[in-house]
Each structure stands twice: as structure tokens, then as C-alpha cells.
N, C-alpha and C positions, 0 to 999 in steps of 0.2 A: 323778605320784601315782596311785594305783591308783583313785582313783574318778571322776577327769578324764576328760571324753571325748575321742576321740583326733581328732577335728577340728577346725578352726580356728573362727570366725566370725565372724557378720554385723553393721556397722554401718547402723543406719538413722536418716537425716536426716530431720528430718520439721518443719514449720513449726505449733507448736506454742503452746497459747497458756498464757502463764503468771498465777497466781492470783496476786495483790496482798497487802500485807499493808498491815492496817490499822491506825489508830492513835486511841489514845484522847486526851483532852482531859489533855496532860504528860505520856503515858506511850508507851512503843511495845508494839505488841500482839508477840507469839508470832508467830514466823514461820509462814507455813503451809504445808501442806503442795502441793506444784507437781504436781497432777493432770494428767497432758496429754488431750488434745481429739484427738477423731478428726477425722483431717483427708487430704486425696488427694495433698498438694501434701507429696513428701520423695523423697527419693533413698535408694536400696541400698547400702549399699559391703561389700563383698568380698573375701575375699583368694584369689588365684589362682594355680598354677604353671603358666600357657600361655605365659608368655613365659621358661621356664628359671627364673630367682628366685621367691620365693612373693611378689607385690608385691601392693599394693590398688588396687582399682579403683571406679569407680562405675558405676552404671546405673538409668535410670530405675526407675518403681512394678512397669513390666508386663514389664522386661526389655529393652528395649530400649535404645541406643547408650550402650553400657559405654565407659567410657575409662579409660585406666591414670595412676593419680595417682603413683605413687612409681616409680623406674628408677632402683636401684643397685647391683641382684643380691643376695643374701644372702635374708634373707625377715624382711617386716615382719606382724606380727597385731595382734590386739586395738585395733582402732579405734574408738575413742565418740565423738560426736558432741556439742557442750554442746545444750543444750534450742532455742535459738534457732537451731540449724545454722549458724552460722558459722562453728567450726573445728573440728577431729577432732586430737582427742590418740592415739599409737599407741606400739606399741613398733620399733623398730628394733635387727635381729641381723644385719646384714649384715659385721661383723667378729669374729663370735663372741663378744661383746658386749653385754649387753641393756641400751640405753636408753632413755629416753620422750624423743617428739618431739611437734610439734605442727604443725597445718598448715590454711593456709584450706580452707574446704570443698572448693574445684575444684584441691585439691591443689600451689598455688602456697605457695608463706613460709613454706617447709620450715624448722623452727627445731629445735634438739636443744636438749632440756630437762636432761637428766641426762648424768652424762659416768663416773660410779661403775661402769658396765657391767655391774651386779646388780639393776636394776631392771626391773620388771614390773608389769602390770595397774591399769593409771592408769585414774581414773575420775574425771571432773568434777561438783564442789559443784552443783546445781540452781542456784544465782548465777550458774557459771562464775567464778568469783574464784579459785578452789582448785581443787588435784590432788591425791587421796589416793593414795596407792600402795605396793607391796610393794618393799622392799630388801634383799638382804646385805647389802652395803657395812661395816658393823658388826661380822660376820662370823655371823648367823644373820636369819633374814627375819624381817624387824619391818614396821611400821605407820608410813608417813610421808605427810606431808603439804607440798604448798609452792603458791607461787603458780603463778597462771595463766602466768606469764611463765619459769617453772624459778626463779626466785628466793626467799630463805628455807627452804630444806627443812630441815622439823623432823621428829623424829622423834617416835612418839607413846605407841609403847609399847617398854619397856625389860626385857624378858626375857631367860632364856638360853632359851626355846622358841621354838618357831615357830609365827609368825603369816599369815597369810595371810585370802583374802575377804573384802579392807575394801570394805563398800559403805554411801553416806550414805545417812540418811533422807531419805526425799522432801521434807522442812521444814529439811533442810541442819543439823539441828542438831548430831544423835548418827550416830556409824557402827559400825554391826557388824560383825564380823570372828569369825574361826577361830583359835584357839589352843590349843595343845597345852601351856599352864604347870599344867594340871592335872593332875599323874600322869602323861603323855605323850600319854593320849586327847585328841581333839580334840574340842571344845567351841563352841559359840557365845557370845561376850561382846558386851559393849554398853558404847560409853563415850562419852562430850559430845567435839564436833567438835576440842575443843584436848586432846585426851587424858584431861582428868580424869573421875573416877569411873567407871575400868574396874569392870566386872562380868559374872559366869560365868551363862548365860541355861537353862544347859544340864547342869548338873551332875550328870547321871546315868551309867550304864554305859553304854557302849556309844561309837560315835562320831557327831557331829553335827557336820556341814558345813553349806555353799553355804547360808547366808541368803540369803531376799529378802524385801523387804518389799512388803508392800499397797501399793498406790495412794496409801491415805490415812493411810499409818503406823501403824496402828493394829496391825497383826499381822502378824509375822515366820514366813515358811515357812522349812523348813530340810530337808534330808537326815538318817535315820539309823539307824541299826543297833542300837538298843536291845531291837529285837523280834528280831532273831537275822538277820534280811535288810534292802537297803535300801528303807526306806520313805522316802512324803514324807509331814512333820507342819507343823504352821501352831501357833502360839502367839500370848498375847498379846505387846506391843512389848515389859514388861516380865519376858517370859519367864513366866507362869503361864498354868495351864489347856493345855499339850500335848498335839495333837490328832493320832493317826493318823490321815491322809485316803487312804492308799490301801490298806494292812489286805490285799495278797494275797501269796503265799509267792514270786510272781516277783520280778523287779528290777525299781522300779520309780524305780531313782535315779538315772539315767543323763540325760547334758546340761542344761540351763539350762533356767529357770523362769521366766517371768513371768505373773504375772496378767491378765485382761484389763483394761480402762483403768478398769471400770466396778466391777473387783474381784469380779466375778461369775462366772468363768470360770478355770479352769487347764488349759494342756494341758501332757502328759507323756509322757513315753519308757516303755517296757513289756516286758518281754518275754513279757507273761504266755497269746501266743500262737505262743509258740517263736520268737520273732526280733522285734528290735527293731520296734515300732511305735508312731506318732502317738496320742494316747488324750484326749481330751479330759474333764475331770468339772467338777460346781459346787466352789465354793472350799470346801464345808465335804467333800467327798469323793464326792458324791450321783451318781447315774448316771453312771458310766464309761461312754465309749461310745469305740469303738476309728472313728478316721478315714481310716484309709490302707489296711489287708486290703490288703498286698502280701506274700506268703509267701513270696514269691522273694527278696526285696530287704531292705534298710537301711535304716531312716531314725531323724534324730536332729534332736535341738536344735530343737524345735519354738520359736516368740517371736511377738509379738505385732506385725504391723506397725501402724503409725497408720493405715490404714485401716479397721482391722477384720478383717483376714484373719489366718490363721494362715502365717508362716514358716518352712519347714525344708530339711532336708537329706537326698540320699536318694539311692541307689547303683542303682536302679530300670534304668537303662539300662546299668550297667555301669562309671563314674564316676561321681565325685561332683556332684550337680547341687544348684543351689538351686530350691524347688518355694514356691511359694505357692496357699492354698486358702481357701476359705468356712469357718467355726467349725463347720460342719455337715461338712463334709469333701468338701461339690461344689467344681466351680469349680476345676479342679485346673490350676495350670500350671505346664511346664517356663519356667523364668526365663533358663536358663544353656544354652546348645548347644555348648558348647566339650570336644572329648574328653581334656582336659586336669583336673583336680578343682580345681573351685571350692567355695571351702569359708567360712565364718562368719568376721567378725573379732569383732564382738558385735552388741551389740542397740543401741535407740534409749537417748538417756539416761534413760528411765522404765523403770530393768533388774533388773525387782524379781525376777530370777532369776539375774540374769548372772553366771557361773560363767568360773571359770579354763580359758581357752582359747588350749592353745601344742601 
């Protein structure tokens, strides 16, 4: 699709701590929203073509002993991790086939969840209970949902358009998604985790992609082209009040989005200094400040590790490396020395930008 960026990406494990929900005298409260906690203690995972297939791998915070979790050739992406880092759900194409698998952290109890061969972009309920994910199988990409286990898969949204970027709210309850049943534009919707009360977030000209949500649910950033180029905007959960946050005539839409933990921070991809670079601003739009000033080079898919740093991707040496940095843009380091491209599978499961990456 023409607005995906053409790199893979990064899964990051992280031991995280989860918010409680609490309950009243006979009633059960509102689930809440699962903030994660900065913390040192998580692993990398990656995907790489050094060994001939594009397989995943891990490696520690700073880069250090990567090990290869999957060996079957063909090429696996998109790996997410559940919030407590016990297992990574991914996709597997190693027979021209896309299906969701799942696997312990250290890459043992490899299990195939889907056998349909049209599936993609599985992401885990903040529970862990559930899998939402993209299919044909129907014969047009819809919205589906199954257990943790591949068992149950339902389907959630019944169109003749296409659906795509289902990601849960942080509070597990509602998930947003991309659909094009409006006139063919694509659009942001909103609907409650078992499919009901689909609704269009986004119904203007132009096209709006890749939601992510805040930290604390409360407002949905998104992609889009209503100003004549692509911007990034921020809205409320319920789609009002759409906000331009970056307002300049570059592209300013390119790779994944997340917020920082604290919802205070975004960084973003740019070209507004003739070639892709790292750009960090406040979440309402406020000082842009460019982090990388490499003219020579690439770089993309900035994300948020659970320490605090910023993670990306960057062609700087002539391959693709993964780089991580301070939010101020010190602290800069090569992660990956392999002349081979390592590249993103996704992010941590806090993926309040994670965008479609194959």
C-alpha cells in the first residue's frame, strides 16, 4: 500500500507492570486503561536477512548476544510481544502463505494459529486472552478476532471494503481500524471489542490511516491527507476536535507512531529537510526539534523503548542498522553490526502507533 513503509520491524519485550482494575461493593468497575512503566529489564526482537531467510531474532537492551528464534527459511515479521513478555505472536510466509503463529519468548512452542494463509498483523488484547487480526479468507480483508490459543475466530466486521489497522484500546475494550466502506476513501472507525457499534471517526475528504492511541485512551492520533499532503492529527477517543500536529508542506507520514509512556512526547519521520529524518515534538504539536541531522542517510520507524529511549532504523552506514538514542537525540547507538539489514518486526505491546509492517 502506498503509504506503508518499506521496512520490516521491531518487537520489544519489556517486563512491565500492569494497572489493576477495581471493583465496587456488587459491581465490577471499567476496565482500565494498562499504562506501561519504564523499566531496563526487556529484550529487542528483530527481524533479519543474515542467515538467507528474513527470520527473528533477539538481543539484549544495548545490543548485545542476539540469538535466532525462528529457522525455516521463507521470512517471518511482525512480532508483538503480550505486556507480561511471555510469548510473541508473529506472522509466518515461509510457504507463500501468511499465517499467525505464536511462540515462548526465547523462541521455543512454536504453534501455528491460522492455517487460512491470508492472514496478517495480529496484535494482542492488553489481557493477552485475544488475537485481533487482518484476513481474506472471506475473500476481502476484514477484522477478526480469536483466542489466545488460534481457537474461535470470529469475524468482526462484514463488509465488501477493506479493512485493515485493527489496534485495541489500551483498556481492551474498543478497537480502531482503517476502512474504506465509505466511498472508497479510507477512514478511521471505532467499534466495542466483540464488533458492535461500528462507527466512521473520520468522515471527511481526504484519506486517514494508521491510528494509535494515547497511553491513557483518551485520544487517537492518526495519518492524513485532508490538508492536500500527509500530516499527523490527534483527536478525541470519540473522533471530535481534529487536531493538525505537524502543519508543514513536507511528509510528515511516513513509519510508526508511538507516544511516549507518559503521553508527553511524539516522535516522527520528516522529510522536511530533504531526506527522511527522526523529528521529535510535544503531543499537542509544540517545538519540533529534528534528532538525527544525517543528510547523507535514512532513517525511519522511530518507537519508544521501555527504557526511555528512542528506537529506529537508519541506512547511516550503508545497511540497514537498528540505532537507539536519548529523546534529546544524544546517546546515540549502533545496536546491530551485521552487513546484512536488520530491520523492525514491531514495537512493545504499548503500540499506540504500530503500523502495518511487511
Amino acid at each position: 500500500m502506498k503509504r506503508m513503509s518499506l521496512w520490516g520491524g521491531v518487537a520489544i519485550m519489556a517486563g512491565l507492570l500492569i494497572s489493576g482494575c477495581g471493583q465496587m461493593a456488587g459491581m465490577t468497575a471499567k476496565p482500565k486503561a494498562i499504562i506501561p512503566q519504564e523499566t531496563n529489564d526487556f529484550k529487542i526482537y528483530f527481524s533479519s536477512n543474515r542467515t538467507g531467510g528474513r527470520e527473528l531474532f533477539r538481543m539484549d537492551a544495548d545490543g548485545e548476544h542476539p540469538i535466532r528464534l525462528t529457522n525455516s527459511g521463507g521470512s517471518k515479521y511482525f512480532a508483538v510481544v503480550t505486556l507480561d513478555g511471555s510469548r510473541v505472536v508473529y506472522v509466518n510466509n515461509d510457504q507463500g502463505k501468511r499465517d499467525i503463529y505464536s511462540m515462548a519468548a526465547d523462541g521455543t512452542d512454536q504453534r501455528q494459529l491460522t492455517r487460512a494463509g491470508t492472514d496478517d498483523f495480529p496484535r494482542w488484547s492488553p489481557d493477552k486472552k485475544k488475537i485481533v487480526f487482518i484476513s481474506a479468507r472471506d475473500g476481502n480483508r476484514e477484522v477478526y478476532v480469536m483466542n489466545a490459543d488460534g481457537s474461535d475466530p470470529t469475524r468482526l466486521t462484514r463488509t465488501e471494503a477493506e479493512e485493515s489497522d485493527a489496534k485495541w484500546s489500551p483498556d481492551g475494550t474498543q478497537i480502531a481500524f482503517v476502512s474504506t466502506r465509505a466511498g472508497g476513501d479510507e477512514d478511521i472507525y471505532l467499534m466495542n471489542a466483540d464488533g458492535s457499534g461500528q462507527r466512521n471517526l473520520t468522515d471527511t475528504a481526504g484519506l486517514d490511516w494508521n491510528p494509535f492511541w494515547s497511553p491513557d485512551g483518551t485520544r487517537i492520533g492518526f495519518v492524513s491527507t485532508r490538508d492536500g499532503n500527509r500530516e499527523i492529527y490527534a483527536m478525541n477517543a470519540d473522533g471530535s476536535h481534529p487536531t493538525n500536529l505537524t502543519r508543514n508542506p513536507a511528509d510528515d507520514g511516513s513509519g510508526m507512531f508511538t507516544w511516549s509512556m507518559d503521553g508527553r512526547y511524539l516522535p516522527f519521520v520528516t522529510t522536511r529537510d530533504g531526506n527522511r529524518e527522526i523529528y521529535i515534538m510535544n503531543s499537542d504539536g509544540s517545538i519540533p526539534k529534528n534528532l538525527t541531522r544525517t543528510p547523507n542517510a535514512e532513517e525511519d520507524d522511530p518507537v519508544w523503548l521501555p527504557d526511555g529511549r528512542i528506537l529506529f532504523v537508519g541506512n547511516r552506514e550503508g545497511n540497514w542498522d537498528l540505532f537507539a538514542m536519548n529523546r534529546d537525540g544524544s546517546g546515540l547507538v549502533n545496536l546491530t553490526h551485521d552487513p546484512a539489514d536488520d530491520m523492525r518486526s514491531v514495537v512493545l505491546y504499548n503500540e499506540s502507533g504500530l503500523d502495518r509492517k511487511n
